[in-house]
N, C-alpha and C positions, 0 to 999 in steps of 0.2 A: 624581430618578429615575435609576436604573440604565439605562446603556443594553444595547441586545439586546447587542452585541459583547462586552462583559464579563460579562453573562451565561450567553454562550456559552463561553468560556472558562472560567468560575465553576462552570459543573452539566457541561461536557463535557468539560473536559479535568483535569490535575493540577495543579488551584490550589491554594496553600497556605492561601490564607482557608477553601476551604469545611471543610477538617480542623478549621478555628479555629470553625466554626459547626456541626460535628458534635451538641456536645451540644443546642443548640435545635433541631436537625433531630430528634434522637430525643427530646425535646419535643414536636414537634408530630405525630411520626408514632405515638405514646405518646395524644395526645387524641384523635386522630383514631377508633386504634383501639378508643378507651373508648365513643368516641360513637356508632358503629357497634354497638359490644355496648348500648349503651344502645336502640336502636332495635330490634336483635335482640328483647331481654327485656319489651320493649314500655314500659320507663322512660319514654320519649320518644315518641309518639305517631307512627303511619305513616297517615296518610290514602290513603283509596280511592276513584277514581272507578269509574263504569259502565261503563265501555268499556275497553279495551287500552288500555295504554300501555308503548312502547318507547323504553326512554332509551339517548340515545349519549351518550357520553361519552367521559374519555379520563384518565391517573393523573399526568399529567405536566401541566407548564405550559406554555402555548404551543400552535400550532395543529397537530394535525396531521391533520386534515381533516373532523372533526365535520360540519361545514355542507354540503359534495356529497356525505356519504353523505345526510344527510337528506334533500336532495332528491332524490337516487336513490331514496330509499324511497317519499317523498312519490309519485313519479311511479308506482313501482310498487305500491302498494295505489292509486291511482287506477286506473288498467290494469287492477288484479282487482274494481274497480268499487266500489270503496269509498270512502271519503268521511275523510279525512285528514285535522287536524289540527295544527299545531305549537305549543309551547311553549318559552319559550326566559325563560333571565332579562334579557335584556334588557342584558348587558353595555355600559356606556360611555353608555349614553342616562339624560340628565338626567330625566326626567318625575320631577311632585312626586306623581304622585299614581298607586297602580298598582291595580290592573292594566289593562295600553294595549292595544286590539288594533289590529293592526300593516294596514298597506295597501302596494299596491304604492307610491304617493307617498306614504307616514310620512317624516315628518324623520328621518333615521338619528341625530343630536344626542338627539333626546329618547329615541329607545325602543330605538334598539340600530344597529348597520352588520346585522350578519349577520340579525336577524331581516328588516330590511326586503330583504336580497337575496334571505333566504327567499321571501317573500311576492314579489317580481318574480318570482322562476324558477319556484315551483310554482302560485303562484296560489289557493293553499290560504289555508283561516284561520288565522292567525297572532297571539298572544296572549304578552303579556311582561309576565312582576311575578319580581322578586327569590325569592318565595312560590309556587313552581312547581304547588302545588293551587289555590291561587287563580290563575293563569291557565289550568288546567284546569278546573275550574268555569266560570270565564267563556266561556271556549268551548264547552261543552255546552250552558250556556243559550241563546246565543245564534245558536248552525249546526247546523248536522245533523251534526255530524261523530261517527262510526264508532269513531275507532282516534286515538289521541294520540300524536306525537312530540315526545320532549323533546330540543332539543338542549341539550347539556351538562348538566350533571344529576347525573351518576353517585355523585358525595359526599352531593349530597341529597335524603338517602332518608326524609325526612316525606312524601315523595307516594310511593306503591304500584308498582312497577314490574314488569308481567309478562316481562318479556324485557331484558335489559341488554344491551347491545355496546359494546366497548371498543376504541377505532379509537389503535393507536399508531404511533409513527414509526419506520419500518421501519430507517429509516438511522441514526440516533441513539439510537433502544431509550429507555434507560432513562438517559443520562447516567453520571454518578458512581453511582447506587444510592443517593442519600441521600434523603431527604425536606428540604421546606423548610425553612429556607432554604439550606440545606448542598448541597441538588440541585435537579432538577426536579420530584422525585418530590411527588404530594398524597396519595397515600398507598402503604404498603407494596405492592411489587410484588405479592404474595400475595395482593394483591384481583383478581387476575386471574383467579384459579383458580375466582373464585364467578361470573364473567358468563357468560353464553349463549355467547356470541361475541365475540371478536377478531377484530376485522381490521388490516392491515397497508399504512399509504399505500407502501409499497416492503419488497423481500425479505420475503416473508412467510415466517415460519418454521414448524415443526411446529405444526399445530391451530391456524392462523391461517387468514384468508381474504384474498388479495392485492385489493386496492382501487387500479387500476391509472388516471391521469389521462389525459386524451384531449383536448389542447388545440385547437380547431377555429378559430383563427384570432383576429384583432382586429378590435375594436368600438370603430366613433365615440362618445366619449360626447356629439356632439353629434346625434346621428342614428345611433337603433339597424339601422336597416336599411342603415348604410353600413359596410359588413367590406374587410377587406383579409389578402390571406394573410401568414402571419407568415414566410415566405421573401420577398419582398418586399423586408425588411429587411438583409437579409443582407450584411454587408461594412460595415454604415451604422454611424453612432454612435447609441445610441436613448438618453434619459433614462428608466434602469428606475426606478421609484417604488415604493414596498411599508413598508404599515403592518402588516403582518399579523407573526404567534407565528413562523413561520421561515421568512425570504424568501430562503433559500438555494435552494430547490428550484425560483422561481420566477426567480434570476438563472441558476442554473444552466441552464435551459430556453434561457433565451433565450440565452448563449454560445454552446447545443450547436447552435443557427441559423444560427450564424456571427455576430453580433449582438454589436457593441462594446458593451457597455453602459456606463453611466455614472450608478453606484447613489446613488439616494436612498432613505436609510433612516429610516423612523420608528416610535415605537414602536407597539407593537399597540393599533386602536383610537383610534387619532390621528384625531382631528378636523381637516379638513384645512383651512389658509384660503389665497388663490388666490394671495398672495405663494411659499407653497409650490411652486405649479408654472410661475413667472416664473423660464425662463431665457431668458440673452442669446442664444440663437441658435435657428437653426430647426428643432432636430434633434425630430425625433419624442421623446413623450413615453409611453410604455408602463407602465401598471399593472396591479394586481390585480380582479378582478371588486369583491371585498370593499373596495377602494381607489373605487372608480368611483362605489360607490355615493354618495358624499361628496363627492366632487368634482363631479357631472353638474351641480351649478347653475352654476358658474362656470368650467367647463371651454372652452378655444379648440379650435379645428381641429387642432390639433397632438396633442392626447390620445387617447388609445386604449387597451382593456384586451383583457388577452388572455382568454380565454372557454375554460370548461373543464369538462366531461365528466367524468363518471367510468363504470367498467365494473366490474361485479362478475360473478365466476365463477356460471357453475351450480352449483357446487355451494355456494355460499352461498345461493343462491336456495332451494336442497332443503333446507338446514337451516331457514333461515326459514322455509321451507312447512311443514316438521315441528313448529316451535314454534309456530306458529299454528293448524294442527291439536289438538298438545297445547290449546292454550290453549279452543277451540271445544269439544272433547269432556273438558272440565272436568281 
């Protein structure tokens, strides 16, 4: 496996490989766009459920913040008193058999990391199959739920989508421009111009919506109700840990603290086992939410993840009230 480092190098900067992998990039961003007109012309079948569904997504590879908009949303159609749902495929999680619906204690091994932090922070029903209509189906039959969130999604358009949002990395954009494997891109930037919304996890640019982080502190993974403010740290050495798509944002955090840190990096979706967080000395050991979920069985006194908010503008809020409007008055 590639690691993130030469990845990052590889789709962000002037490497001479990715040039040498141009023509497979226009390759895949060549089928992508066939397969997309194939679902257009109805070649390829688009299944519809009953209810709304909003798929986030995102054109690149890697994280840039799919999972706290969802739960932003989650929380906000709860708030307007409706009955939320998530979908998700279920990335990294082994199950033989799908579709899983997901709990606050799911194994995060068999059904995914992210949908089980889903299901911890919103407390919503939560459903994972590779087959994104079939875990929407399963959760209609089985909850009352209202309105459907897919996260991650956006390329697979076999399930009906009333509203798309496309959340990209404000600081990195779009890499080299290539598609894979030559860039980050999954498909042509120009699928942008068809979603509802864009949002922006940093510098939002024109017709973008800024999705700004609000980091509130660390959590024991051995006792949720023991936090510790993250100035605390400050001057200290911490062991930073991060399996996540780009843990720059999340070492950078903890520097701009004053925070020596001392990066341990794994690839996204790393399954974590406890010799991973066996180091020789006492220093604090600081992770991702997305990281924690994986570690809480076997985690010591020493662990702690940082905990994180997101905030979106009003005037994202008005547009979503407009598309949901639209969507009610047919």
């Amino acid at each position: 496996m590639l690691s993130p480092q030469f990845l990052q190098q590889l789709w962000y900067n002037k490497h001479p490989l990715s040039y040498l992998l141009l023509p497979l990039g226009w390759l895949y961003g060549a089928f992508i766009s066939l397969r997309k007109f194939a679902y257009v012309v109805g070649v390829l079948p688009v299944q519809k459920v009953e209810v709304p569904v909003i798929v986030v997504g995102n054109i690149t590879v890697g994280g840039t913040g799919k999972t706290p908009l969802i739960i932003w949303l989650a929380e906000y159609f709860k708030e307007k008193g409706m009955h939320p749902g998530i979908i998700s495929r279920g990335y990294g999680g082994s199950a033989k058999q799908w579709p899983q619906q997901v709990r606050a204690d799911s194994n995060p091994s068999i059904v995914g990391d992210e949908p089980v932090l889903i299901a911890q922070r919103t407390l919503c029903p939560v459903a994972v199959s590779p087959k994104r209509y079939i875990a929407a189906k399963e959760l209609l039959e089985h909850t009352e739920c209202d309105i459907l969130l897919c996260d991650d999604g956006l390329q697979h358009l076999s399930l009906y989508r009333d509203i798309e949002i496309a959340v990209i990395d404000g600081d990195r954009r779009f890499g080299n421009g290539h598609c894979l494997p030559a860039g980050p891109l999954r498909e042509s930037v120009n699928g942008l111009n068809k979603v509802d919304m864009i949002v922006s996890n940093a510098k939002a640019g024109k017709n973008e919506f800024l999705m700004e982080y609000k980091p509130s502190g660390l959590v024991s993974l051995q006792d949720e109700n023991k936090q510790l403010p993250l100035d605390s740290l400050h001057g200290n050495d911490v062991h930073a840990v991060a399996g996540i798509g780009n843990p720059q944002r999340f070492y950078s955090y903890l520097r701009s603290m004053g925070i020596n840190i001392i990066k341990h990096e794994f690839p996204d979706h790393y399954n974590y086992r406890p010799e991973d967080l066996s180091f020789s000395d006492d220093n604090p050991i600081v992770m991702t939410e997305k990281d924690a979920v994986k570690c809480r069985g076997f985690a010591n006194a020493k662990c702690w993840y940082l905990k994180i908010e997101v905030e979106m503008s009003k005037t994202f809020e008005h547009r979503l009230n407009i598309l949901m409007k639209d969507l009610n008055n047919g």
